[in-house]
N, CA, C and O of each residue as an XYZ file, in Angstrom:
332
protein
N      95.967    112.563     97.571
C      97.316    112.092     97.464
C      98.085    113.060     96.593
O      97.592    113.583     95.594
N      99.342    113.277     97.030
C     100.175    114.362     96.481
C     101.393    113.271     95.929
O     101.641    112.367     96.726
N     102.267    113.270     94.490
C     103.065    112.839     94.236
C     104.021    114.367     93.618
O     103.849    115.364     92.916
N     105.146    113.647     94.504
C     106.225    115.169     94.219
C     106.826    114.061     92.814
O     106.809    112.830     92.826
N     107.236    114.805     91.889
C     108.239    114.166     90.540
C     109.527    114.424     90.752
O     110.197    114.703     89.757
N     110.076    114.400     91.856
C     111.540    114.721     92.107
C     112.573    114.201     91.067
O     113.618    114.786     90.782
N     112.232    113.263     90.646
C     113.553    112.549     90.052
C     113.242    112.507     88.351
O     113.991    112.096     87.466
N     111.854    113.087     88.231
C     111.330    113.870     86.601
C     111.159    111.960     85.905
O     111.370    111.741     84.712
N     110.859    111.083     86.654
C     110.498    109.257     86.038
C     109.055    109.840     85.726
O     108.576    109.074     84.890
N     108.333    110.637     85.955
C     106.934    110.519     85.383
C     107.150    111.758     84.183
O     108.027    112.619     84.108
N     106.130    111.509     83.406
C     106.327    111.676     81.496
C     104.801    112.690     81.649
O     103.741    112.392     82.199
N     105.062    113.516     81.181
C     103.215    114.123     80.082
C     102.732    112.616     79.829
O     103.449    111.675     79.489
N     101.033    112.599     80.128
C     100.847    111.843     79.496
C     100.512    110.693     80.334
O      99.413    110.142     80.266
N     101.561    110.281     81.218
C     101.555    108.946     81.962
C     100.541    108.870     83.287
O     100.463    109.856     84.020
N      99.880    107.841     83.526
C      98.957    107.846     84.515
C      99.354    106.987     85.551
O     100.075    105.989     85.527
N      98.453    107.832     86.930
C      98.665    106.874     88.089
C      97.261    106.793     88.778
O      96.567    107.752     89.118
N      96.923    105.208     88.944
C      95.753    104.858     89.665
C      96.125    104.503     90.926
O      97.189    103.963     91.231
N      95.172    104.834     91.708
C      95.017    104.085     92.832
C      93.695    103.396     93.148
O      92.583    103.858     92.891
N      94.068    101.733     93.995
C      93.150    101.214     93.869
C      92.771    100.219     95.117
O      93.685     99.930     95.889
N      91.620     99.747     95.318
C      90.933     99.015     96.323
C      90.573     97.557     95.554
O      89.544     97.248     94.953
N      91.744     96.810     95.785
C      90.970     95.595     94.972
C      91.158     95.931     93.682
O      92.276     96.212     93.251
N      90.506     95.931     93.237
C      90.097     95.861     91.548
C      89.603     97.205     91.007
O      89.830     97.698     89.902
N      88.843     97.714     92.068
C      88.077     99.041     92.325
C      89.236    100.177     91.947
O      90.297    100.118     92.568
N      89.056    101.172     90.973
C      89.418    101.770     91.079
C      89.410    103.471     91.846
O      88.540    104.263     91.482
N      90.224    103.797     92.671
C      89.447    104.788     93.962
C      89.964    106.479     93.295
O      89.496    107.505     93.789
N      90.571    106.497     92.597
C      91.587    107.332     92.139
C      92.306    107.886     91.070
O      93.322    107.193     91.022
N      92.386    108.900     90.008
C      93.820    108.108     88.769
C      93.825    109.871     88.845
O      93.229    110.630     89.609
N      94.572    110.086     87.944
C      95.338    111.565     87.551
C      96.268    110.728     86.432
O      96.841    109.642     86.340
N      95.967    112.349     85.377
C      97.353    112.210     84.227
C      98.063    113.094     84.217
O      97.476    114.173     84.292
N      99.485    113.162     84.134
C     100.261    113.795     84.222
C     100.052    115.013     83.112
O      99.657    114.753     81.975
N     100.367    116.430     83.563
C     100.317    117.175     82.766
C     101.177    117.834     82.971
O     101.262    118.598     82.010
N     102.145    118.096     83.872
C     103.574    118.987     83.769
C     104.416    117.982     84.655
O     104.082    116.801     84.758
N     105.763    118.626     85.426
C     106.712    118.040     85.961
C     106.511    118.267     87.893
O     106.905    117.739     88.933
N     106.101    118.803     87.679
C     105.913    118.985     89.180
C     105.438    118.291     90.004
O     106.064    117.287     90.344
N     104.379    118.546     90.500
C     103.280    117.508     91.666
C     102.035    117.408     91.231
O     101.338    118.396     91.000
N     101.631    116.138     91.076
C     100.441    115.581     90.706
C      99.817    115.249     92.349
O     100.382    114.836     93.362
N      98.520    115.609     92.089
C      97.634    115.575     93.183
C      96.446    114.465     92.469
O      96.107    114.579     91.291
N      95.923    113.458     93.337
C      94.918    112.832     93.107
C      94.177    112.741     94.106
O      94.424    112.534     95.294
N      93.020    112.952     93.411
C      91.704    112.321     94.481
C      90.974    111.536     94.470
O      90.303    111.362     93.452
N      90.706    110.282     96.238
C      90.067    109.607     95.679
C      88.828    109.542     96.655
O      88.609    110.364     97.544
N      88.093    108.501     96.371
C      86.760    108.441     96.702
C      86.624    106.993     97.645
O      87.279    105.953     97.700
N      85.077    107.665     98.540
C      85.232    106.663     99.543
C      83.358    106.249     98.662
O      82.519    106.948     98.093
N      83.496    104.358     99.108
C      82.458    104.042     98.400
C      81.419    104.466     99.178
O      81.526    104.465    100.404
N      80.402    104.838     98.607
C      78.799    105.021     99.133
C      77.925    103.756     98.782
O      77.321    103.678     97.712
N      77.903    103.091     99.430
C      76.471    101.968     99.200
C      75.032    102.854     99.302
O      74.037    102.562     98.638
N      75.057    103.304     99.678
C      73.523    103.859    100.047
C      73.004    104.666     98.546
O      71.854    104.979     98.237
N      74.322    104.877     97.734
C      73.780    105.618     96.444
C      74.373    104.725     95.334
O      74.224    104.966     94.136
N      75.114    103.588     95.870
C      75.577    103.219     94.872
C      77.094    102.822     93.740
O      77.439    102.087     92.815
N      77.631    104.017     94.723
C      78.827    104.989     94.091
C      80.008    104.073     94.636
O      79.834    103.530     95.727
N      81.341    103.840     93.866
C      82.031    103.114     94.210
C      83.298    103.839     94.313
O      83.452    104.946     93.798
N      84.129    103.279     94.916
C      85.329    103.797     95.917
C      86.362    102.895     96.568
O      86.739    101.778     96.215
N      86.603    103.384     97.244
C      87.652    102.800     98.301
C      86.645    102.147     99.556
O      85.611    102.761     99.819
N      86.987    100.862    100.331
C      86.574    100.435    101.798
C      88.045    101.106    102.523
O      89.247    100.982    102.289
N      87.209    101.881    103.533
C      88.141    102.057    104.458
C      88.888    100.847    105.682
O      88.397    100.095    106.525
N      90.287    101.154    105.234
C      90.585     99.343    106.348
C      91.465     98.589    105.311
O      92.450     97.917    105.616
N      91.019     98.768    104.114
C      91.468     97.861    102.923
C      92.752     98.694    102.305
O      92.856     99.920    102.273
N      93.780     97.644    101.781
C      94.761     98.124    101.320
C      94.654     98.674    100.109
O      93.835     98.346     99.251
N      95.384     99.420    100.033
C      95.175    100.340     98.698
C      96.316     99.892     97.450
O      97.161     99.263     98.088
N      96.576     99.899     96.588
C      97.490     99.750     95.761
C      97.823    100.850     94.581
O      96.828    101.362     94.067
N      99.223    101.309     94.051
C      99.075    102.479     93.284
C      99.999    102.626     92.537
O     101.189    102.808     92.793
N      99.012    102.485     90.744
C     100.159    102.095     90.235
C     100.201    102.855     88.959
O      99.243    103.585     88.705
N     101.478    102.749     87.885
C     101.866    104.194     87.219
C     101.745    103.692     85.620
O     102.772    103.305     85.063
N     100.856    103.702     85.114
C     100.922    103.604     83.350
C     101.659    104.555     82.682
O     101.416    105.761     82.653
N     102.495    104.021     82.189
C     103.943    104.272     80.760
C     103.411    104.893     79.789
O     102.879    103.947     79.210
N     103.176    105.762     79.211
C     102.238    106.341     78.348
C     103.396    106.427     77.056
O     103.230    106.592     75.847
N     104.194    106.306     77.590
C     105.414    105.897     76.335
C     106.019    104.375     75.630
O     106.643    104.044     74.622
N     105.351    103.638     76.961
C     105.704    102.418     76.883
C     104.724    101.204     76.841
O     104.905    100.003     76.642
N     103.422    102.095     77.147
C     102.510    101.085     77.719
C     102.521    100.268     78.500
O     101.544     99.520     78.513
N     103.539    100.058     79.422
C     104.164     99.271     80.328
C     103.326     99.741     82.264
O     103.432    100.874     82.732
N     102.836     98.962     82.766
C     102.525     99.430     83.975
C     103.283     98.577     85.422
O     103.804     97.466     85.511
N     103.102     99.440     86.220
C     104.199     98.777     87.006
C     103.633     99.132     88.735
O     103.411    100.329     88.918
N     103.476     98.524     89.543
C     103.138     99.299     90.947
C     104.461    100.163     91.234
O     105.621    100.284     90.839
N     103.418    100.767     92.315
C     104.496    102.091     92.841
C     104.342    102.030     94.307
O     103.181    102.036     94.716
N     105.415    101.966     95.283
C     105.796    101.996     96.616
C     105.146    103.465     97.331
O     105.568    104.416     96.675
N     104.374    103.861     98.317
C     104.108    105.235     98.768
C     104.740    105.206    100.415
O     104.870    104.206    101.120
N     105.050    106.514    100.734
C     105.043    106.635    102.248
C     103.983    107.647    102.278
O     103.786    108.541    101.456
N     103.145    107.298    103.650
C     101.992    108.123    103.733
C     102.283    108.924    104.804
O     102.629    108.391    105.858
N     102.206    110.069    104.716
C     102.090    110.862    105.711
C     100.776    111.452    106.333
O     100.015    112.038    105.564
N     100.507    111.368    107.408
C      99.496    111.910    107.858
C      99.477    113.068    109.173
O     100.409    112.948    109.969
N      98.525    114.113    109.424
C      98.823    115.029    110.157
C      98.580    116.033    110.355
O      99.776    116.309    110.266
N      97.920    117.425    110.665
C      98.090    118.665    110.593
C      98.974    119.338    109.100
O     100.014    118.834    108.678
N      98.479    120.219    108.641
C      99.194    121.043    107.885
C      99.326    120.039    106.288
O      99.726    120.479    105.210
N      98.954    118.917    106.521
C      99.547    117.622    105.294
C      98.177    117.396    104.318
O      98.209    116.594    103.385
């Protein structure tokens, strides 16, 4: 997942998870103004390892590192060649 900071609302510092349930699949902390990239993970039962179910909604959301305040965040997903 790629987040562009167009509008400069994300801070040094501030984090964004993404998540499956409760599960967390994902997070990144902000370290400049630009584009934050996260990666996340698909669960493995066979080892154990936890992740995302594919099928299941995801949710993704942005900790205030100034405020301590957390809040969900709306995505459009693009998918495709070249993306």
């Amino acid at each position: 997942m790629e987040i562009q900071n167009t509008q400069d609302w994300l801070k040094v510092g501030d984090e964004i998870g993404i998540f499956d349930g409760s599960q967390v699949a994902g997070s990144a902390v902000v370290t400049d103004h630009d584009v934050l990239d996260i990666v996340t993970w698909r669960v493995d039962g066979e080892h154990g390892l936890p992740g995302y179910t594919p099928g299941n909604p995801m949710r993704i959301m942005h900790w205030s590192k100034g405020t301590g305040d957390t809040e969900p965040l709306d995505a459009d997903f693009i998918n495709g060649a070249g993306v």
